[in-house]
C-alpha distance (Angstrom), angle and dihedral (degrees) to the residues before:
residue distance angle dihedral
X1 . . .
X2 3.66 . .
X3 4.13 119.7 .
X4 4.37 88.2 -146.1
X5 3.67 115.0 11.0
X6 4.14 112.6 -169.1
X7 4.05 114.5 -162.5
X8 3.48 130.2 -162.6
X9 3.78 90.4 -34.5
X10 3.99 119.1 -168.8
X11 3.66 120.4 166.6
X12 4.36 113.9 168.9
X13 3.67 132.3 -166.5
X14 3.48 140.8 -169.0
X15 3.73 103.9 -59.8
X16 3.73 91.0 -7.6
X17 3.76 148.9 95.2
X18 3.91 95.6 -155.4
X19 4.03 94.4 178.6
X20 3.80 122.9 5.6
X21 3.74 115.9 -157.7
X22 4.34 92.3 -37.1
X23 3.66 110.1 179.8
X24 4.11 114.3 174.8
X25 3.52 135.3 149.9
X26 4.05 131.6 -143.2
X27 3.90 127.9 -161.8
X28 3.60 133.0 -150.7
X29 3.65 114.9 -105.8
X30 4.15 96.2 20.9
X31 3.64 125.7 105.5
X32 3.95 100.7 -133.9
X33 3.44 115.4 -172.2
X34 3.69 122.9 -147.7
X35 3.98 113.9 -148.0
X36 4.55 139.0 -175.7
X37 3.46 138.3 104.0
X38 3.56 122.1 -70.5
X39 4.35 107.0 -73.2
X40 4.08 86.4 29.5
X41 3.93 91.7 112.4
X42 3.47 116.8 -103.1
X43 3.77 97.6 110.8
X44 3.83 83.5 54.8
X45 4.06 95.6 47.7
X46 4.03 78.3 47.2
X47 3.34 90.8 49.1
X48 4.50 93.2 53.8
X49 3.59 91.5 39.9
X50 3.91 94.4 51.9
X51 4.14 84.4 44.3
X52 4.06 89.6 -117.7
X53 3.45 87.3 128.3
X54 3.89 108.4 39.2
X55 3.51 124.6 -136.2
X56 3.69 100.7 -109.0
X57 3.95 82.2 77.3
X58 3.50 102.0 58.9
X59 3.94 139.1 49.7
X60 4.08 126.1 -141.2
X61 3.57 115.4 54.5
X62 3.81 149.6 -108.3
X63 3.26 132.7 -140.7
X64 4.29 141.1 174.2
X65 3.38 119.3 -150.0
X66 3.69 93.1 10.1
X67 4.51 78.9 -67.5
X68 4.18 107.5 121.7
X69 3.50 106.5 -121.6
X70 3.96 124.0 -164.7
X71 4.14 112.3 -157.3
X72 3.90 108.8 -155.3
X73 3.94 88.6 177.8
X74 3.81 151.0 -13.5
X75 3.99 93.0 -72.8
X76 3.94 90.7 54.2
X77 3.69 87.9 53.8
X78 4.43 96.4 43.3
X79 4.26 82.7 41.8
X80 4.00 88.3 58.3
X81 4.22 93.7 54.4
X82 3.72 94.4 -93.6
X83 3.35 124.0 142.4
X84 4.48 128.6 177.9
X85 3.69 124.7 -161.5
X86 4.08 99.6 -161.8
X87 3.80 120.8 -146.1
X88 4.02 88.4 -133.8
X89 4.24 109.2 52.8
X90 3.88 122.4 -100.4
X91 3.52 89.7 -165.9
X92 3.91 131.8 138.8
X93 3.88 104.6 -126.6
X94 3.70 96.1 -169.7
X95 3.89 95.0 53.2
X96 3.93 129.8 76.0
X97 4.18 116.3 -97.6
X98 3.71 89.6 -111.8
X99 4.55 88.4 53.6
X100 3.88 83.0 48.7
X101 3.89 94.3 54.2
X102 3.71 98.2 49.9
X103 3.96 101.2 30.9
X104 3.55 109.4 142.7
X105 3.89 89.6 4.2
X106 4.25 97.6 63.5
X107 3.65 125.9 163.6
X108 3.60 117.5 -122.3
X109 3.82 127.6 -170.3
X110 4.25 109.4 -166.1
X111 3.58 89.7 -15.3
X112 3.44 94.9 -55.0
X113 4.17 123.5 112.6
X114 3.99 103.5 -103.3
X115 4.07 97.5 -137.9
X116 3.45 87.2 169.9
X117 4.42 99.5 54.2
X118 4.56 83.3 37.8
X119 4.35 87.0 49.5
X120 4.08 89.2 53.0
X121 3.59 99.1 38.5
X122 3.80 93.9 49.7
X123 3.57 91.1 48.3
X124 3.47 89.3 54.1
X125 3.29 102.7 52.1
X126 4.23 88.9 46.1
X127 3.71 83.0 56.1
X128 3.57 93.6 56.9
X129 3.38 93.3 53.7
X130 3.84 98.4 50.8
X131 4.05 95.1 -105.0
X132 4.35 128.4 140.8
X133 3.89 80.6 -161.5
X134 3.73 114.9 144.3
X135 3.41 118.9 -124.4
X136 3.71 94.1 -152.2
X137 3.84 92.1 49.7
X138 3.46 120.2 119.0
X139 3.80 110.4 -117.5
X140 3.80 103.9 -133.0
X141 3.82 87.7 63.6
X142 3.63 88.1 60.7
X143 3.46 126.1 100.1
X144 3.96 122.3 -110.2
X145 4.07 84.1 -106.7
X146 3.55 102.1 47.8
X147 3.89 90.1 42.6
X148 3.90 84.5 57.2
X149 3.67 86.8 51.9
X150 4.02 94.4 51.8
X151 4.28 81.3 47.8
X152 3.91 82.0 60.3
X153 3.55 102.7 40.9
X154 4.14 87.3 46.5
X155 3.71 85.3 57.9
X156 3.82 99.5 43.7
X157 4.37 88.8 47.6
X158 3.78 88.1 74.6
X159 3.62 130.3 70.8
X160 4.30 99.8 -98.3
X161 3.49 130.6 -177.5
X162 3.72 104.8 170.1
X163 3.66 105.0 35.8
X164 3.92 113.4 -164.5
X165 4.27 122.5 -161.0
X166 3.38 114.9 -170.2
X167 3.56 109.1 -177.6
X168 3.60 98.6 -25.1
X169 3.54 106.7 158.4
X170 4.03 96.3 52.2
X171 3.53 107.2 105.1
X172 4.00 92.3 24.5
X173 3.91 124.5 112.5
X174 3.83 118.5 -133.9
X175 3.62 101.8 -92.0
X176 3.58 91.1 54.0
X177 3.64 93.4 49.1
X178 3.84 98.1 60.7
X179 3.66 90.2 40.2
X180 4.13 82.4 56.1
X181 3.74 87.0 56.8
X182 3.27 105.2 52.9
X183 3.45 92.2 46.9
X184 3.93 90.6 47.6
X185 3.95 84.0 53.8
X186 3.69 95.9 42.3
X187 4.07 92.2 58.6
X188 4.05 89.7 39.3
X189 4.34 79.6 60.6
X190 3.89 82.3 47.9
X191 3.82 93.3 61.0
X192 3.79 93.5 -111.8
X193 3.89 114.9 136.1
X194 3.53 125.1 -121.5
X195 3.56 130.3 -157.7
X196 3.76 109.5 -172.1
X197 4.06 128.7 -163.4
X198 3.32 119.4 -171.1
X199 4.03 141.6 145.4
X200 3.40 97.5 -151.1
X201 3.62 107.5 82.2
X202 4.11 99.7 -170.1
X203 4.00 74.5 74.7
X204 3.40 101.6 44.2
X205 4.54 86.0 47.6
X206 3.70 85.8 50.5
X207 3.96 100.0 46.4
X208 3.26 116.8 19.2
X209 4.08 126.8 95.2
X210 3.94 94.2 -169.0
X211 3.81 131.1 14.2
X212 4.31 119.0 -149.6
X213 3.77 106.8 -173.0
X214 3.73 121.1 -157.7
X215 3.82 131.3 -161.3
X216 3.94 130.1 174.3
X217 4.14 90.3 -2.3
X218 3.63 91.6 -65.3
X219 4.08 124.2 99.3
X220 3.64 115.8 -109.7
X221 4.00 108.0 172.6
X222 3.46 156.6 -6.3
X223 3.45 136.7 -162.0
X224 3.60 142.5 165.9
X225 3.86 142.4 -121.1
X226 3.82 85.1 -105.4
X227 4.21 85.9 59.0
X228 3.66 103.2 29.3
X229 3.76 107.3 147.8
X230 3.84 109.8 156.5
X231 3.46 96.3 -161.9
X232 3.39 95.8 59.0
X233 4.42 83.5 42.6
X234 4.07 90.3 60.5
X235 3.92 92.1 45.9
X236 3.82 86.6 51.9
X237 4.12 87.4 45.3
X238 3.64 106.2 49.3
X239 4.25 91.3 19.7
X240 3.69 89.3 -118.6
X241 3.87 147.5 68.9
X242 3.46 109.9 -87.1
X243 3.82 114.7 -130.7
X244 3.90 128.7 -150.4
X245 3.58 107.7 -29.7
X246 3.48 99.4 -146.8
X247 4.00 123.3 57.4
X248 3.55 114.8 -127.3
X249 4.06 116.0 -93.5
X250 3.92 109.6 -116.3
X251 4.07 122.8 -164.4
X252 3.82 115.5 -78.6
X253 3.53 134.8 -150.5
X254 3.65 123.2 -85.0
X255 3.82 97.8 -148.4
X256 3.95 110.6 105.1
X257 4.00 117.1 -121.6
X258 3.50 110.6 168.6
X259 4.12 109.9 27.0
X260 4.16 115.4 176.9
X261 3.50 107.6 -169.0
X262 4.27 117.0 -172.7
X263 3.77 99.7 -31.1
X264 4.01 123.6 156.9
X265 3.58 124.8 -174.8
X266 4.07 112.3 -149.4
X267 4.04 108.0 -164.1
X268 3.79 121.6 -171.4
X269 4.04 87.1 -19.9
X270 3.53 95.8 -50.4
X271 4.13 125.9 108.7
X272 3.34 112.7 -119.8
X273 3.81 109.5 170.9
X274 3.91 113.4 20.8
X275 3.74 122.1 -150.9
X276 4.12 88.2 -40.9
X277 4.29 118.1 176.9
X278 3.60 115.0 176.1
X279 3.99 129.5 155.4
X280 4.04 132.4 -158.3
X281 3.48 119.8 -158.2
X282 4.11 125.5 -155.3
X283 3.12 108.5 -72.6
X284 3.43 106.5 1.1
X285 4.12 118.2 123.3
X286 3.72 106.1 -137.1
X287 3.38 124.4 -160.4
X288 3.56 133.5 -142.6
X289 3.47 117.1 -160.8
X290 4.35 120.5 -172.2
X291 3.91 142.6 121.7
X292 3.66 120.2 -111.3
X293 3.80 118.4 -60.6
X294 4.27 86.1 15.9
X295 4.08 81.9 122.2
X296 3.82 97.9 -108.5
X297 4.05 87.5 123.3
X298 3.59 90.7 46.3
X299 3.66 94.1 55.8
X300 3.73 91.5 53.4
X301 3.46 91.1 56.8
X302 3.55 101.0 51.5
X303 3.92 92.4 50.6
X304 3.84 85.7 50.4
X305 3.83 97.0 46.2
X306 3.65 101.4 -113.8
X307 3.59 98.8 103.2
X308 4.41 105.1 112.5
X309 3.88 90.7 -175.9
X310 3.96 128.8 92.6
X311 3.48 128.5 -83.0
X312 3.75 154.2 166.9
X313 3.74 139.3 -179.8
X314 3.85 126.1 88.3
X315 3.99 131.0 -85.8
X316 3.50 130.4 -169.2
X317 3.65 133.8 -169.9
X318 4.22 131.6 -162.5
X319 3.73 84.8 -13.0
X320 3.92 97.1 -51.1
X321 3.66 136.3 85.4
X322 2.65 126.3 -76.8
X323 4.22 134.2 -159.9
X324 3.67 120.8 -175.3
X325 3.63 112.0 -125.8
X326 3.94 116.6 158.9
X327 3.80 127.7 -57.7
X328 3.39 99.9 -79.1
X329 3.62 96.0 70.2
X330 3.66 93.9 41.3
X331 4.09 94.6 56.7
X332 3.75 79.7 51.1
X333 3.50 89.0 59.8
X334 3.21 100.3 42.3
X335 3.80 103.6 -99.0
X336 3.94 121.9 124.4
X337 3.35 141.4 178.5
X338 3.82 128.6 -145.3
X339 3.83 94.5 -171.9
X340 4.08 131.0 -159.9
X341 3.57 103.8 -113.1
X342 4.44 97.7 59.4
X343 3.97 84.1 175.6
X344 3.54 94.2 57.6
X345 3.53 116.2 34.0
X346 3.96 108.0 9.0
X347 3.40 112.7 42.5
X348 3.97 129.9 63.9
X349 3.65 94.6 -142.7
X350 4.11 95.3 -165.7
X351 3.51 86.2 56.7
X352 4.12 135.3 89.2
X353 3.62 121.4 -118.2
X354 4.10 95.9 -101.6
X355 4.42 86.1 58.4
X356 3.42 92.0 49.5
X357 3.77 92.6 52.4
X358 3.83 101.6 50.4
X359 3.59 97.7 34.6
X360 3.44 95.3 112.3
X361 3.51 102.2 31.3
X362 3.91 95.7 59.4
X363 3.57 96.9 126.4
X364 3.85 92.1 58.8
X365 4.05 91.4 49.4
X366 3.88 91.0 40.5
X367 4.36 138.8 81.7
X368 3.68 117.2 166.4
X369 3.69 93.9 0.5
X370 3.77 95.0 -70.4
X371 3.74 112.8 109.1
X372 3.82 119.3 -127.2
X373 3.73 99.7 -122.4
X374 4.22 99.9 -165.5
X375 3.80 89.8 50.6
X376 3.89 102.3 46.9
X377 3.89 72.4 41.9
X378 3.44 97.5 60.6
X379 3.95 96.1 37.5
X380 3.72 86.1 50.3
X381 3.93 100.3 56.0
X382 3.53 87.1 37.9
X383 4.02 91.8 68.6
X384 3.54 88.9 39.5
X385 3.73 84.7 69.0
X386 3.58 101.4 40.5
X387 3.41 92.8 49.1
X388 4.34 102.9 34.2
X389 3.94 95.0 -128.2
X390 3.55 101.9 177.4
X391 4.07 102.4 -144.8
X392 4.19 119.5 150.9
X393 4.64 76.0 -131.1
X394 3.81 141.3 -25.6
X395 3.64 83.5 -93.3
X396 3.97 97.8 64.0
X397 3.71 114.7 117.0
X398 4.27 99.2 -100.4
X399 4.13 80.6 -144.8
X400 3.80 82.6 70.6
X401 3.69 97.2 54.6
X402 3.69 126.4 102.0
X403 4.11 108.2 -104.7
X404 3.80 99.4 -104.4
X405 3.84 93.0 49.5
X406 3.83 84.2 52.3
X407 3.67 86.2 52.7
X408 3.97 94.0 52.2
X409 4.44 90.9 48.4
X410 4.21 82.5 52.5
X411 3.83 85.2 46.3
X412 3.70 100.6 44.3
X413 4.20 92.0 40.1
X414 3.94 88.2 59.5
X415 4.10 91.2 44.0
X416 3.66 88.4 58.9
X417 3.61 89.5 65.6
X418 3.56 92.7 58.2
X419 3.86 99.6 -123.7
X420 3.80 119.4 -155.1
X421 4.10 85.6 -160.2
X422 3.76 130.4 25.9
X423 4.01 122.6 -160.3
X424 3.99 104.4 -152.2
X425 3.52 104.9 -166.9
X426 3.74 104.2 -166.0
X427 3.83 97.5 -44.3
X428 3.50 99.5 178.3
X429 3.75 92.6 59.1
X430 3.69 96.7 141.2
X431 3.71 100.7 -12.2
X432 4.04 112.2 137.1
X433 3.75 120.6 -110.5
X434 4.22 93.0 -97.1
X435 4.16 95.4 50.6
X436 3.87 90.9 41.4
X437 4.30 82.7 59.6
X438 3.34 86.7 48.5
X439 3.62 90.1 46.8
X440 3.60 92.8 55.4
X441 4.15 98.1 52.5
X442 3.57 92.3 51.4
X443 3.85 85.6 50.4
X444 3.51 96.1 58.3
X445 3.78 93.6 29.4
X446 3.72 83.4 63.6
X447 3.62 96.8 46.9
X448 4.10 81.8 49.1
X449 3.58 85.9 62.8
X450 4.55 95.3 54.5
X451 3.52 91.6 -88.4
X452 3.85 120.4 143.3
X453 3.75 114.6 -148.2
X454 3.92 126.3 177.8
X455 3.65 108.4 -159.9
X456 3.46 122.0 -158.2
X457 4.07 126.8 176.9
X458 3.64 136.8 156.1
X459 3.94 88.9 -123.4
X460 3.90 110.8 88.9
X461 3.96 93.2 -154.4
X462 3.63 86.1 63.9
X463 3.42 100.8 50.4
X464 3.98 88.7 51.0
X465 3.57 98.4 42.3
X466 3.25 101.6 47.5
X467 3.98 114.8 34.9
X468 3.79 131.5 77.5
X469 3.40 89.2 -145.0
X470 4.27 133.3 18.2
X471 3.93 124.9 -154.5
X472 3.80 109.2 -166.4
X473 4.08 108.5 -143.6
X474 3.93 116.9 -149.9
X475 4.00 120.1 -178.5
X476 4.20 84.7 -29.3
X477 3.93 98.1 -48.2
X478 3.86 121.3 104.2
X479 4.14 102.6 -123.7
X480 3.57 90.0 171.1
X481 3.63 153.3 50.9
X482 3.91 127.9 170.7
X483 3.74 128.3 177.3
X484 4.30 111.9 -140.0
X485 3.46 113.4 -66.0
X486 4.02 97.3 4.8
X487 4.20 97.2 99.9
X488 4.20 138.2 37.8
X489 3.67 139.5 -138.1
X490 3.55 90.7 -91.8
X491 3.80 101.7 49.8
X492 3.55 87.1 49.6
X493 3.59 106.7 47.1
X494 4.29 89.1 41.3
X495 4.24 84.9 54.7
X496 4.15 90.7 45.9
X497 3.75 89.9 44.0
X498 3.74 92.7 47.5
X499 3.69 94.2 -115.8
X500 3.92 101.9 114.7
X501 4.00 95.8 23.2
C-alpha cells in the first residue's frame, strides 16, 4: 500500500497544461526522487501535494493510505503528516531561528508562548542535523546556507510522514550536504517517505531508491536503483541525447578589463577579502572557485557597489578607474550582476515576464517618458528566442515561471544593457541538466562576442568546465590559479578547503 498515491492528475493554467494525466505513487520509508527539466511539472505536483494549489483546481485524485484526501490549503496538507522543504526560503527574516521553526505551530504554556520549551527544541533539532546555529539568532543575519538549514530543521520539528526536498542542497556547503544525507537516510530507516528533487543527478545516483522522470507535465518513466542508467534518465528529461556538456573554449583577448589590485573588504570587524588582485580580460570566462563564506560573494558585491563594509585597494575598469558606488552606476558602465538568490534580489516578483526584462534598459525602450511598446516588444521576443524562455507570453506573471526560465529573463534583462562584464553568481542554482548546457553556450558565446564574464558556482565541475582560467579562494586569499584543463575536482576543493594550500 502506497504512503501518497496521485491519479490521473490534471491541473491547467492560463496558457498552460501544468500536469497532463500524472499518476505516481510514493512509499513510506523510500527516498523517491522526482526528476525533468525546469517547467516539466514537479514544482506543480509539489505544489497539490503541499495543498498550494487546492484541489478544486485540478482533476484525478490523491489519496494516503489508499483514503482520498482533498487539500483546500497549506494547513490541510501540514495536518495530514506532510512536510516541504522549498528550493527558494519561506523564512521570516525579521524573527529569531527558533520563531521561524515553530511559526504557526508555537508552544504555549498557560496561554502564554513557552520561549524557553521552542529555544531547546530548536536547538535540538539543529543539533541533529550537525548545525552551531543559534536558536535565538535573528534569521536575516544568517547566511543563505544556514537559512536553508533552519528550512530543514522547521520541517523535521513537526511530526512528518512524507517528507518532500526540493532542491535542498543548493545553497549548502559540503559538510552540510553529507550531514543532509545521512539524515535523509536515517528518517528513510524510520519509515518516513521521502520525495527528493534535485538537478544534480550524482545526488540523485547516490540517494535515491526509485527515479519518476517528468517532461511537458506528463510522466514519462520510472526506474529503479536496480536500473539506474543516467544517460538513458537525461534523454527521458530533456527528450533527447544530450551532447557534450561543455562548449568548446575559444582564444580570448589579452587586453585587461576588470584589474583588482590588493583590496580587502572588513565587514562588521571581520576581514573578508585579504590583500586580493585578480584581472579579467575580454572575453575570457573566469572562474571563481570557493566554499561558502570563502569571500567569492563578497567580491561580487563590492565590484557591483553593494558592498556596506570597509575597504581599500585600487580597481580599474576599461583602462580607467574605477570606484564602486551602487548598481546603478555600474549598469551604466557596463557591469552587471546576475546574483544567486533570483527571488531576492533579481526578480520583480509582482511583475510579468516582459517588465522584468526591460527594467533596466528603460531608457533604450523610452522618449518622453512614454515607453515604445512594439520596440521593447520586439527586443523582448527577440531574447526569448535567443535564450529559449519557455513563457505561455511576455505578459505571464515571471512568479509563475519555472526557476531556470526565471534565470534566462534575469539573463536576457542585463544583456539588453549591453554589459562589457557579467558577474554570474551561481547561475545554475537549480537549473536542470538541459538549460544549464544551454547556459554554458551562451556563456561562451558571449565571451565570443568581447565580453568578460567571471563565473562563480558552488559546483566544482562548473567551474572547470567552463572557465579559461580558475582562481581557488581560501578564507579571502586566492591560493590558486589553474588554466582549463590543467587541475581536478580534488585539487581544487583540497586548495579551497585549506587542505593542499
Amino acid at each position: 500500500m502506497a504512503l501518497l498515491s496521485i491519479k490521473n492528475l490534471t491541473i491547467e493554467f492560463p496558457g498552460v497544461r501544468a500536469l497532463d494525466n500524472v499518476s505516481v505513487d510514493f512509499h513510506k520509508g523510500e527516498i523517491h526522487a522526482l526528476l525533468g527539466e525546469n517547467g516539466a511539472g514537479k514544482s506543480t505536483l509539489i505544489k497539490v501535494i503541499a495543498g498550494v494549489w487546492p484541489c478544486s483546481l485540478y482533476s484525478g485524485k490523491m489519496l494516503m493510505d489508499d483514503m482520498e484526501v482533498k487539500f483546500h490549503c497549506v494547513k490541510d496538507s501540514s495536518d495530514s503528516s506532510i512536510q516541504v522543504i522549498y528550493q527558494e526560503m519561506s523564512l521570516a527574516n525579521n524573527l529569531t531561528v527558533a520563531q521561524n521553526i515553530f511559526l504557526g505551530h508555537e508552544t504555549r504554556s498557560h496561554g502564554m508562548l513557552d520561549t524557553v520549551t521552542m529555544y531547546k527544541k530548536s536547538q535540538e533539532v539543529l543539533k541533529m542535523l550537525g548545525s552551531s546555529i543559534r536558536p535565538d539568532t535573528i534569521v536575516s543575519d544568517l547566511t543563505i546556507g544556514e537559512q536553508q538549514m533552519v528550512e530543514i530543521a522547521k520541517a523535521l520539528s513537526r511530526k512528518a510522514r512524507l517528507l518532500i526536498f526540493d532542491e535542498p542542497t543548493a545553497a549548502l556547503p559540503e559538510d552540510d550536504v553529507e550531514r543532509l544525507f545521512t539524515l535523509i537516510r536515517s528518517l528513510k530507516e524510520k519509515g518516513i517517505g521521502i520525495i527528493y528533487i534535485s538537478h544534480k543527478l550524482n545526488e540523485i545516483r547516490e540517494l535515491a531508491d526509485k527515479v519518476t522522470v517528468l517532461r511537458n507535465g506528463c510522466y514519462i518513466s520510472q526506474y529503479t536503483r536496480d536500473n539506474f542508467d543516467m544517460n538513458v534518465i537525461v534523454r527521458d528529461m530533456i527528450g533527447r541525447n544530450l551532447d557534450k556538456v561543455f562548449p568548446e573554449q575559444k582564444p580570448f583577448s589579452d587586453r585587461v578589463l576588470l584589474k583588482i589590485d590588493n583590496i580587502s573588504l572588513v565587514s562588521n570587524h571581520k576581514k573578508i577579502i585579504n590583500s586580493l588582485s585578480l584581472e579579467c580580460r575580454k572575453g575570457e570566462v573566469l572562474g571563481i572557485a570557493g566554499l561558502l563564506g570563502s569571500g567569492r560573494t563578497a567580491l561580487f558585491s563590492l565590484i557591483y557597489g553593494v558592498f556596506r563594509g570597509e575597504f581599500n585597494g585600487k580597481i580599474s575598469f576599461d583602462d580607467k578607474e574605477y570606484i564602486p558606488e551602487n548598481p546603478a552606476k555600474a549598469i551604466e558602465k557596463g557591469i552587471v550582476l546576475v546574483t544567486e538568490d533570483r527571488k531576492k534580489y533579481g526578480l520583480v516578483t509582482t511583475g510579468n515576464v516582459k517588465e522584468n526584462m526591460i527594467i533596466s534598459s528603460l531608457e533604450q525602450f523610452t522618449h518622453n517618458g512614454v515607453i515604445n511598446e512594439p520596440q521593447s516588444l520586439r527586443e523582448c521576443r527577440r531574447y526569448v528566442d535567443r535564450l529559449r524562455i519557455k513563457t505561455p507570453s511576455l505578459s505571464f506573471p515571471v512568479n509563475n515561471l519555472s526557476g531556470g526560465n526565471q534565470q534566462k529573463v534575469i539573463l536576457s534583462r542585463f544583456l539588453m544593457v549591453k554589459p562589457k562584464l557579467i558577474l554570474l553568481d551561481d547561475p545554475t542554482r537549480g537549473v536542470d541538466v538541459g538549460a544549464k548546457q544551454e547556459i554554458y553556450a551562451l556563456i561562451h558565446q558571449l565571451a565570443s562576442e568581447g565580453i568578460g564574464i567571471i563565473f562563480v558556482s558552488s559546483e566544482l565541475p562548473e567551474v572547470i568546465g567552463v572557465s579559461h582560467r580558475i582562481l581557488v579562494i581560501q578564507d579571502g586569499k586566492i591560493k590558486g590559479e589553474f588554466n582549463h584543463g590543467t587541475t581536478s575536482e580534488e585539487e581544487v576543493l583540497g586548495i579551497a578547503a585549506g587542505v593542499n594550500a
